[in-house]
C-alpha positions as CSV (number, residue, x, y, z in Angstrom):
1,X,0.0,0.0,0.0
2,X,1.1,3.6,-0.8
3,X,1.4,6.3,2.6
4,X,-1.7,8.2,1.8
5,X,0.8,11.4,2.7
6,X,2.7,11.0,-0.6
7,X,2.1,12.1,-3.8
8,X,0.0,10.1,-6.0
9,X,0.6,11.9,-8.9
10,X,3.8,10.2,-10.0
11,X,5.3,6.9,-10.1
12,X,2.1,4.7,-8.5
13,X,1.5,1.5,-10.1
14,X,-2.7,1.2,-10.5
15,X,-2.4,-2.3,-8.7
16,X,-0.9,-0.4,-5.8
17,X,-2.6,3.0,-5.6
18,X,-5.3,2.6,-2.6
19,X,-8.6,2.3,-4.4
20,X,-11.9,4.7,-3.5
21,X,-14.3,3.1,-1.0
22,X,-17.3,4.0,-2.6
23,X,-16.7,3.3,-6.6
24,X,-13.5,1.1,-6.2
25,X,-11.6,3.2,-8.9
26,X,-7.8,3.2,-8.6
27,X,-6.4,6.9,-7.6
28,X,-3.8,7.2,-9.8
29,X,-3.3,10.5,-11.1
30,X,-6.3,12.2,-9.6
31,X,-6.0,15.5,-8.1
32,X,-9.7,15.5,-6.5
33,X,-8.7,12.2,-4.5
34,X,-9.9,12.7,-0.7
35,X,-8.7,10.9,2.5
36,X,-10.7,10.5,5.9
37,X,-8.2,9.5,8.7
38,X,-9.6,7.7,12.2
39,X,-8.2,5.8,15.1
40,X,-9.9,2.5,16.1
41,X,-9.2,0.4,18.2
42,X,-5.8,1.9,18.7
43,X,-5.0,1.4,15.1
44,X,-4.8,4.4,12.4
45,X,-7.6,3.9,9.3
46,X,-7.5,5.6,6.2
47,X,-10.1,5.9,3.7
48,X,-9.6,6.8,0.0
49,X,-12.2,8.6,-1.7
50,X,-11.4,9.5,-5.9
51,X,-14.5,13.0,-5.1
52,X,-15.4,15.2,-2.5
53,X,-19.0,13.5,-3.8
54,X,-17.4,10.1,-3.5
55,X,-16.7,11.0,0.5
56,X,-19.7,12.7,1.1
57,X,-21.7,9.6,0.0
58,X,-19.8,7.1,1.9
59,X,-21.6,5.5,5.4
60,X,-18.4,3.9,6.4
């Protein structure tokens, strides 16, 4: 998995690149890509969104 910090602009392999949680989409190249961070559990989740429509539709 790719840090969701870096930039995903260059150098991602699609089979790498996290994938959106709501269309399942690769975000490779995609400068609307979103990220919701949350600790559960103790552990650090990230959620990868390829819209600001995508993450305002997710129920996650």
């Amino acid at each position: 998995m790719v840090d969701p910090t870096s930039d995903l602009n260059e150098d991602v392999a699609e089979d790498e690149a996290p994938t959106c949680a709501v269309c399942g989409d690769a975000l490779v190249q995609n400068p609307d890509h979103r990220v919701t961070t949350r600790v559960a559990d103790g552990a650090v989740e990230t959620t990868h969104f390829c819209s600001d429509a995508h993450r305002d539709e997710w129920t996650g």
